[in-house]
PyMOL CGO cylinders between C-alpha atoms (Angstrom):
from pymol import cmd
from pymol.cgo import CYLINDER

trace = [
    CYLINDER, -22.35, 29.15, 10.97, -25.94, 29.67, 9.95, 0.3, 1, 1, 1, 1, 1, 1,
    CYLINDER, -25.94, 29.67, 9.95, -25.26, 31.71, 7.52, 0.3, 1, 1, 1, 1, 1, 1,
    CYLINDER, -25.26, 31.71, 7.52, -22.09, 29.86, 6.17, 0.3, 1, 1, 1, 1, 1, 1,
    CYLINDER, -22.09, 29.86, 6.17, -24.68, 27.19, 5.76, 0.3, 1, 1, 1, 1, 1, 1,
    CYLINDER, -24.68, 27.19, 5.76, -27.10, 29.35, 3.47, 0.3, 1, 1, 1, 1, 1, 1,
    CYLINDER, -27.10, 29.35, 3.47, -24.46, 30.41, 1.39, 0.3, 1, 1, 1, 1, 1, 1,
    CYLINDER, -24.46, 30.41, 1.39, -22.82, 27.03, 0.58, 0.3, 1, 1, 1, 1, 1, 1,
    CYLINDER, -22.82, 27.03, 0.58, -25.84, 25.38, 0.30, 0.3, 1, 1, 1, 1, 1, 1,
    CYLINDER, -25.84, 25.38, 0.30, -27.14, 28.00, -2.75, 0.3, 1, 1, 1, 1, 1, 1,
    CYLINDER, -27.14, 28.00, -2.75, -23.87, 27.58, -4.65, 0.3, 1, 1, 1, 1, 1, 1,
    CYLINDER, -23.87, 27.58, -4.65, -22.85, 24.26, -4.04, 0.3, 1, 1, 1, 1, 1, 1,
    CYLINDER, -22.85, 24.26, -4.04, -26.51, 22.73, -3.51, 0.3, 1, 1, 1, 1, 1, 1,
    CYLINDER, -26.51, 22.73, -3.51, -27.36, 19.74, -0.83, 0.3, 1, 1, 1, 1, 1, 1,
    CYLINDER, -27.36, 19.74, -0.83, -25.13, 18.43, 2.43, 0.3, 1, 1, 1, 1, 1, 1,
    CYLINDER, -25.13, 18.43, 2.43, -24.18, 21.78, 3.76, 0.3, 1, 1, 1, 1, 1, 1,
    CYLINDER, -24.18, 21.78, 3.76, -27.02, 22.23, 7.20, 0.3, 1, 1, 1, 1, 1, 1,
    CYLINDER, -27.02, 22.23, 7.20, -25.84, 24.08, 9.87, 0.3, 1, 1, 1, 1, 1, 1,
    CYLINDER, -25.84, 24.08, 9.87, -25.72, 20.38, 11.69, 0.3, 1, 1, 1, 1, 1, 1,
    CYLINDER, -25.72, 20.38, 11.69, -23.51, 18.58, 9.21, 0.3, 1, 1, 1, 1, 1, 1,
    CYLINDER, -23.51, 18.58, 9.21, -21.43, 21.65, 9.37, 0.3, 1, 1, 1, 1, 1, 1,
    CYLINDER, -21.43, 21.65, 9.37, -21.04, 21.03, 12.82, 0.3, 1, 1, 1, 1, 1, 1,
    CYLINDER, -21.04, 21.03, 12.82, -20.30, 17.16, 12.34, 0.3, 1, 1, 1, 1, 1, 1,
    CYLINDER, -20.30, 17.16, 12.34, -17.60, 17.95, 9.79, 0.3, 1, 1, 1, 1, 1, 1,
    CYLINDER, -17.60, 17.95, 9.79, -16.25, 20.86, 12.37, 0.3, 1, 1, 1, 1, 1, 1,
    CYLINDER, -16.25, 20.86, 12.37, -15.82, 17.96, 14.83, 0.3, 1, 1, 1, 1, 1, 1,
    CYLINDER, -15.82, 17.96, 14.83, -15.06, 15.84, 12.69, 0.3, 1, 1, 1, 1, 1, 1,
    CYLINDER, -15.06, 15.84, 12.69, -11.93, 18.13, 11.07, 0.3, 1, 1, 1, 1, 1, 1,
    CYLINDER, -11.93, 18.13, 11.07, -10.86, 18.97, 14.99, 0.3, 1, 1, 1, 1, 1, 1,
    CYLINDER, -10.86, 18.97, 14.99, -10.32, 15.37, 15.80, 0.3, 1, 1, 1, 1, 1, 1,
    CYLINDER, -10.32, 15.37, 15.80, -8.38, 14.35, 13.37, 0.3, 1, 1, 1, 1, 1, 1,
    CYLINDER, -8.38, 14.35, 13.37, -6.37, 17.87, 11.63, 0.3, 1, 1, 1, 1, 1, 1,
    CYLINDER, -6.37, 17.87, 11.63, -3.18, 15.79, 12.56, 0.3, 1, 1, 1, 1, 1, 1,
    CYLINDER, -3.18, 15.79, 12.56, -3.62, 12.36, 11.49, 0.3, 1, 1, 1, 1, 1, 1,
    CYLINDER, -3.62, 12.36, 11.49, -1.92, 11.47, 7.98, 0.3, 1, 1, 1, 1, 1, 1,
    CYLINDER, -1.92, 11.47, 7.98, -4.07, 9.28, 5.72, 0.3, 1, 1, 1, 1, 1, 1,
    CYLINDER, -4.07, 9.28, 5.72, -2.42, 5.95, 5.42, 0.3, 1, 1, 1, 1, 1, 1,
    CYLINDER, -2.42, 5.95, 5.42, -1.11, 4.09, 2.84, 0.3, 1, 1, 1, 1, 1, 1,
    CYLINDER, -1.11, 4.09, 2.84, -3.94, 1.72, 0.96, 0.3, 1, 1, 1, 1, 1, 1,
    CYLINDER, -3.94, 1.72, 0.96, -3.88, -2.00, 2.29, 0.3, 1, 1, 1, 1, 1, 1,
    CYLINDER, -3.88, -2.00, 2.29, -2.55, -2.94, -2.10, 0.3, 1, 1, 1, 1, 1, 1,
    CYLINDER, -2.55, -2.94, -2.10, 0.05, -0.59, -1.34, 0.3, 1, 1, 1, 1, 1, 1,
    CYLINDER, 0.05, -0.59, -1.34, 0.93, -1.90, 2.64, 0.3, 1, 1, 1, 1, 1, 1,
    CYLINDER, 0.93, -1.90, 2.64, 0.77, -5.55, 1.01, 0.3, 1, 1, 1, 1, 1, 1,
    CYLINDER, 0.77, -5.55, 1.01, 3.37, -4.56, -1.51, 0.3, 1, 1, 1, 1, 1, 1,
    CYLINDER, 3.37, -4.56, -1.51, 5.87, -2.88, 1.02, 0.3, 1, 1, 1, 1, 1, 1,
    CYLINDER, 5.87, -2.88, 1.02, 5.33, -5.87, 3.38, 0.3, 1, 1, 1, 1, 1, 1,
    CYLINDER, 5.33, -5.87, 3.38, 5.88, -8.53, 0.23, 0.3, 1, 1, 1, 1, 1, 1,
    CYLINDER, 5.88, -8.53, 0.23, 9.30, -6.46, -0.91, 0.3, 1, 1, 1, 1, 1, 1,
    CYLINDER, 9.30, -6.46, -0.91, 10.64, -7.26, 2.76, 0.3, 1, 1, 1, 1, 1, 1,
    CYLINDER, 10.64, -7.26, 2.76, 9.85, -10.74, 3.57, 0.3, 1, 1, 1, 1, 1, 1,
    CYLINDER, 9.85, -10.74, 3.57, 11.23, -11.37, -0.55, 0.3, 1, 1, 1, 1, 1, 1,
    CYLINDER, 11.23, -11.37, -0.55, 14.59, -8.78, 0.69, 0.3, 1, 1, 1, 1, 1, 1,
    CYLINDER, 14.59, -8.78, 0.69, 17.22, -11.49, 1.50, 0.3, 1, 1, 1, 1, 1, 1,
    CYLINDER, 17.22, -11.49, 1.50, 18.63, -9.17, 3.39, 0.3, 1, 1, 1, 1, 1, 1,
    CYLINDER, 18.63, -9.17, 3.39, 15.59, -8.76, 5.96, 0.3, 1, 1, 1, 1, 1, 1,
    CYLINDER, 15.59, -8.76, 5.96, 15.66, -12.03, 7.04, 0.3, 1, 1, 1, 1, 1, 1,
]
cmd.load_cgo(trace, "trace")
C-alpha cells in the first residue's frame, strides 16, 4: 500500500498517505453495502405526497 500511496500521490497530488489509505480501506469495508439515502428535500417531498394522498389516510 506504500507504494500505491507514492504513485497516487505523484499523479493525483495531496490526500493519498499510506494512513488515509488505510482510513478510506476501513472506511470502504464498513460500509460496501449500505445504499446512500435519499436527501432529507427529497424524503420531505415523498412524505408530503402521502399525508396530501387521500387515499393514505
Amino acid at each position: 500500500m506504500k507504494n500505491l500511496s507514492s504513485y497516487l500521490t505523484e499523479h493525483y497530488g495531496k490526500g493519498y498517505s499510506f494512513d488515509n489509505l488505510k482510513l478510506m480501506r476501513k472506511f470502504y469495508k464498513i460500509y460496501k453495502t449500505d445504499a446512500i439515502g435519499e436527501t432529507v428535500f427529497s424524503q420531505f417531498n415523498t412524505i408530503l405526497s402521502l399525508l396530501l394522498d387521500v387515499n393514505f389516510i
